[in-house]
C-alpha positions as CSV (number, residue, x, y, z in Angstrom):
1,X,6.6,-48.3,-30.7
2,X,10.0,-48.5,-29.9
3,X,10.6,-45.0,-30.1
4,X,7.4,-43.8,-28.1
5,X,9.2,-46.1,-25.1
6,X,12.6,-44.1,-25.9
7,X,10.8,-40.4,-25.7
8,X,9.0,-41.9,-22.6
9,X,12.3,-42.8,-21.0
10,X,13.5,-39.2,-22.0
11,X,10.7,-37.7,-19.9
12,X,11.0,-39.7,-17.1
13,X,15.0,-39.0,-16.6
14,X,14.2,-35.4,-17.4
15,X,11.9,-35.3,-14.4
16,X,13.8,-37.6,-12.2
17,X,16.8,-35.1,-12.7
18,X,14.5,-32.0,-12.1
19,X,12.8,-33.5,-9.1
20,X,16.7,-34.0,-7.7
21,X,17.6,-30.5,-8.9
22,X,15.0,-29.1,-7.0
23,X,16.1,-31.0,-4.2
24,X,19.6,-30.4,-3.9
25,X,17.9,-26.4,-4.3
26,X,15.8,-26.7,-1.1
27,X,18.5,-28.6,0.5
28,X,20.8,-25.4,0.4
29,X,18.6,-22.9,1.1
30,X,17.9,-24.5,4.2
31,X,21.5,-24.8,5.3
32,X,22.1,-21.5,4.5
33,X,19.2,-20.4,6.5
34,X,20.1,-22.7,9.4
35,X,23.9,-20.6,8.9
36,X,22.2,-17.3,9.1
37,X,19.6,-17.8,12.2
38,X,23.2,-19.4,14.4
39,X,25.5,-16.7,13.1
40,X,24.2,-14.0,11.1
41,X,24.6,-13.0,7.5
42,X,28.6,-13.3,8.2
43,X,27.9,-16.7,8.9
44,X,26.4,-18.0,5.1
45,X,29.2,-18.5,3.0
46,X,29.6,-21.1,-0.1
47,X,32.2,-22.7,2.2
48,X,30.2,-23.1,5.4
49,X,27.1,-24.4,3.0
50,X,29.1,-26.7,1.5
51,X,30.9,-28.0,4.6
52,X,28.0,-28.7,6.2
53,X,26.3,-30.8,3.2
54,X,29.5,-32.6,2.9
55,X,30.3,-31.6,-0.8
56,X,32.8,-29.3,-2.5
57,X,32.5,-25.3,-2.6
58,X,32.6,-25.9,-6.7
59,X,29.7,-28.4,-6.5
60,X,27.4,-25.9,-5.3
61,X,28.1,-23.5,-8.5
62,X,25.9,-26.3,-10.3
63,X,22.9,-24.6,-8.7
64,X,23.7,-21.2,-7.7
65,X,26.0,-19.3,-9.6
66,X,27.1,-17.1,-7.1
67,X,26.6,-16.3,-3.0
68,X,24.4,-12.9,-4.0
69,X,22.6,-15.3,-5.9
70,X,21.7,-17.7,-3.2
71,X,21.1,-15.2,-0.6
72,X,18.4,-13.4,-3.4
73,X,16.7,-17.1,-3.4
74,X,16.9,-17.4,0.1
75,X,15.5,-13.9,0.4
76,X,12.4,-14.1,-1.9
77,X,11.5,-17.7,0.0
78,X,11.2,-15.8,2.8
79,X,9.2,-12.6,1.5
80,X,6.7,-16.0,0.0
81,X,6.7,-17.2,3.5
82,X,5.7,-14.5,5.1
83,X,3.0,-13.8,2.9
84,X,1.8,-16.6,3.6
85,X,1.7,-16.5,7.1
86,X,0.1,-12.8,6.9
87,X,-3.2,-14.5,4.6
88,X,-3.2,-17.4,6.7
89,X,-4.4,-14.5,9.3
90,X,-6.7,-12.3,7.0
91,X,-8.3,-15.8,6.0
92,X,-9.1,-16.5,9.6
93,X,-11.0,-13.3,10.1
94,X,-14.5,-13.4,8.3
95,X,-14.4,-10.8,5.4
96,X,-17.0,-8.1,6.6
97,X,-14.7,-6.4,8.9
98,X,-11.8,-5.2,6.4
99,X,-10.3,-3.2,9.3
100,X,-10.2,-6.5,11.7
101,X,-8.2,-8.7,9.2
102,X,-5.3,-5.4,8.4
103,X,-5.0,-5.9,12.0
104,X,-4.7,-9.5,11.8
105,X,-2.0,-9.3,9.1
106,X,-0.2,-6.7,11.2
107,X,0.2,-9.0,14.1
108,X,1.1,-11.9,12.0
109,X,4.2,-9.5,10.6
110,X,4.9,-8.8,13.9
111,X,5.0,-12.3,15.5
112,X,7.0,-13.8,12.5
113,X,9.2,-11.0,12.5
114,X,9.7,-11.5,16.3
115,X,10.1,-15.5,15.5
116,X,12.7,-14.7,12.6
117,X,14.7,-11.7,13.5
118,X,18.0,-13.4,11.6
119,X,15.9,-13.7,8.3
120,X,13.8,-10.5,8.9
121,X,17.2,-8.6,8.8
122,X,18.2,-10.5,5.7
123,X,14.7,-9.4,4.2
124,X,13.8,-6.3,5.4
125,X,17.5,-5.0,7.2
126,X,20.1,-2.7,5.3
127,X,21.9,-4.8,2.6
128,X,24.5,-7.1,4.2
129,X,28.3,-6.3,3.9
130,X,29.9,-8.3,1.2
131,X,26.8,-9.2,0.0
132,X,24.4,-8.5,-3.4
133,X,21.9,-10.4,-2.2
134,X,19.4,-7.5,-1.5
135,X,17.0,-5.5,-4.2
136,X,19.0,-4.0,-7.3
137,X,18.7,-0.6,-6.7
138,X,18.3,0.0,-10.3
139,X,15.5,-2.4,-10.4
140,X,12.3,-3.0,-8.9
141,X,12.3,-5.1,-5.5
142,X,9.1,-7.3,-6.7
143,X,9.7,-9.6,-3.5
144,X,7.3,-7.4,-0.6
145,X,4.7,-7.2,-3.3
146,X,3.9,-11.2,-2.1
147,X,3.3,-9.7,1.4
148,X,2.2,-6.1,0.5
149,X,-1.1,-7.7,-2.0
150,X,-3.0,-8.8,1.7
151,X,-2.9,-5.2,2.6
152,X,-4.0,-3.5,-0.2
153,X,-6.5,-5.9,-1.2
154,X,-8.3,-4.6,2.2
155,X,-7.8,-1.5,2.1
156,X,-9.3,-1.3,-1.3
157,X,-12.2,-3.3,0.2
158,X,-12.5,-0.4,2.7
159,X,-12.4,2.0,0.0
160,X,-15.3,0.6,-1.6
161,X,-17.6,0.2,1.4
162,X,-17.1,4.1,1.3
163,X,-15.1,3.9,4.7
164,X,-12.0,5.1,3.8
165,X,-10.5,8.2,4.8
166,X,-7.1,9.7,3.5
167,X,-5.7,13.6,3.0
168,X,-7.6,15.6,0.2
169,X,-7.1,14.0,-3.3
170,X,-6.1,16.8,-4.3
171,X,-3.2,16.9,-1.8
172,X,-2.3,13.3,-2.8
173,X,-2.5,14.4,-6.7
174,X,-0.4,17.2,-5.9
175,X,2.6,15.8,-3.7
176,X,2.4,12.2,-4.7
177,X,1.4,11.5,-8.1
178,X,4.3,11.9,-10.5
179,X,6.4,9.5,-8.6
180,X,3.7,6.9,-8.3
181,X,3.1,7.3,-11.8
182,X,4.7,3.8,-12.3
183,X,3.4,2.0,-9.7
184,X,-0.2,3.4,-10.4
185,X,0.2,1.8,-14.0
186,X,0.3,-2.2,-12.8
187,X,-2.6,-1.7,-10.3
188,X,-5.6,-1.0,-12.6
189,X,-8.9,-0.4,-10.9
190,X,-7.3,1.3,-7.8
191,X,-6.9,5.0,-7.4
192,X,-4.3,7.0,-5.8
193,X,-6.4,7.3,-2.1
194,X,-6.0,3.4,-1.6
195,X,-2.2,3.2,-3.1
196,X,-1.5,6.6,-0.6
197,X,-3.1,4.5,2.4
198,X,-1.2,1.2,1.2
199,X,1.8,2.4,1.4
200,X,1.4,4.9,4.4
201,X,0.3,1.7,6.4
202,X,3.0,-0.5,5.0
203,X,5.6,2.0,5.5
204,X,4.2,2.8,9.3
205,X,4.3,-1.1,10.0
206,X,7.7,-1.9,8.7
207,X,9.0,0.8,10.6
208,X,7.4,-0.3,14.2
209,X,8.4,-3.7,13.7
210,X,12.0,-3.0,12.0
211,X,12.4,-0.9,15.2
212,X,11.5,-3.5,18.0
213,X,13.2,-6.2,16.3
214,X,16.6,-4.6,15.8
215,X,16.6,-3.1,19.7
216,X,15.2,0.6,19.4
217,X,13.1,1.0,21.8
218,X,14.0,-0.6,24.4
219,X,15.8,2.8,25.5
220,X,12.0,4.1,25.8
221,X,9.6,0.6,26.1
222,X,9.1,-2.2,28.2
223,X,6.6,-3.7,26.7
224,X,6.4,-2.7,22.9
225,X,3.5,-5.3,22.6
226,X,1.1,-3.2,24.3
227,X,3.0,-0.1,22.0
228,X,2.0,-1.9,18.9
229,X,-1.6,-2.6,20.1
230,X,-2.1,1.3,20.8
231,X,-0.6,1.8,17.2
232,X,-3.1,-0.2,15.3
233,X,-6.0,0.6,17.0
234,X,-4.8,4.3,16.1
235,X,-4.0,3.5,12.5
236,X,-7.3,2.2,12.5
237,X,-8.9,4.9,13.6
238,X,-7.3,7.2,10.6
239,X,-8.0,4.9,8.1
240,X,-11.5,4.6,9.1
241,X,-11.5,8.3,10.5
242,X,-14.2,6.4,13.2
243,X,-13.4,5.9,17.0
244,X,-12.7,2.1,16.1
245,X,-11.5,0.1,19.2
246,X,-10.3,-3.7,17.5
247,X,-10.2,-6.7,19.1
């Protein structure tokens, strides 16, 4: 009996300590993120973090074990974040119009992105100076795929209604398949029209937004809103190859 108490006691201390670990965790992330929205990436710094929370610089090497380290937490929280925010909009579109919740996910990316511009750079920008904190170039950057799912779940529900339309397959095949060849292996059941489109899409909407929320186009646009309308009602258009109009 006495040692069933004694292994009990061992569990709850573990979890109390875990509990407290992940804590202290959130607790720096967000003061690091409160850093980079006042100042910018040049702004988060092991020092500031730790000035602010009142501890030592040292202390915080209990939890992270470097800055790039952090920063690669903070960055994958956000990616999670926004993901969320971009299926809190497909959810709120009923699912018979595949076309209407893409462009509720694109307008969610947008409006976050225009709410977070610090942590969108951080995301989505070029890797900051002095930092490692973005994607190993030598490894895959896993972290949009928690964004990136929405879209190509509905545009592979747009393939299979039939109402999909991309370049020839055979153009794809040609151009595109041997350096997809990876990426084609960890998404079984989709073919290389719906990857083309998902990426195509994704790579069209990153740019739009990466654009307006770094400054270029305000050489050209007053109102990039009604800029970004235009663009999905025409992306719409080619994926659907119909004379779609949105809403």
């Amino acid at each position: 009996m006495q040692v069933g108490h004694e292994e009990a006691g061992r569990r709850m201390s573990s979890n109390w300590r875990e509990k407290r670990r992940a804590s202290a965790v959130a607790e720096i992330k967000e003061v690091a993120r409160q850093l980079l929205v006042k100042g910018g990436v040049p702004a988060v710094s092991l020092r500031a973090i730790s000035r602010e929370m009142g501890m030592t610089p040292s202390a915080l090497y209990r939890y992270f074990p470097s800055l790039d380290a952090l920063v690669a937490g903070m960055r994958s929280d956000l990616f999670e974040e926004l993901g969320e925010a971009t299926t809190k909009a497909r959810d709120s579109v009923p699912g018979g119009d595949p076309l209407l919740r893409l462009m509720a996910m694109a307008r969610a990316f947008r409006a976050w992105g225009l709410e977070h511009r610090a942590e969108f750079g951080l995301m989505l920008g070029p890797p900051p100076s002095g930092i490692e904190g973005g994607p190993d170039p030598d490894e895959p950057d896993y972290a949009p795929a928690c964004v990136g799912v929405t879209f190509l779940g509905e545009i592979a529900e747009l393939e299979r209604r039939g109402a999909l339309r991309v370049p020839s397959v055979e153009l794809i095949e040609g151009r595109l398949a041997p350096g997809l060849r990876d990426y084609l292996d960890g998404q079984e059941g989709l073919g290389l029209p719906v990857i083309f489109a998902f990426l195509a899409v994704w790579a069209r909407l990153y740019g739009f937004i990466a654009m307006e929320i770094f400054g270029h186009m305000a050489w050209a646009v007053t109102d990039s809103g009604a800029l970004f309308e235009t663009e999905l009602i025409n992306f719409a258009q080619q994926l659907s190859g119909t004379d779609y109009e949105g809403s």
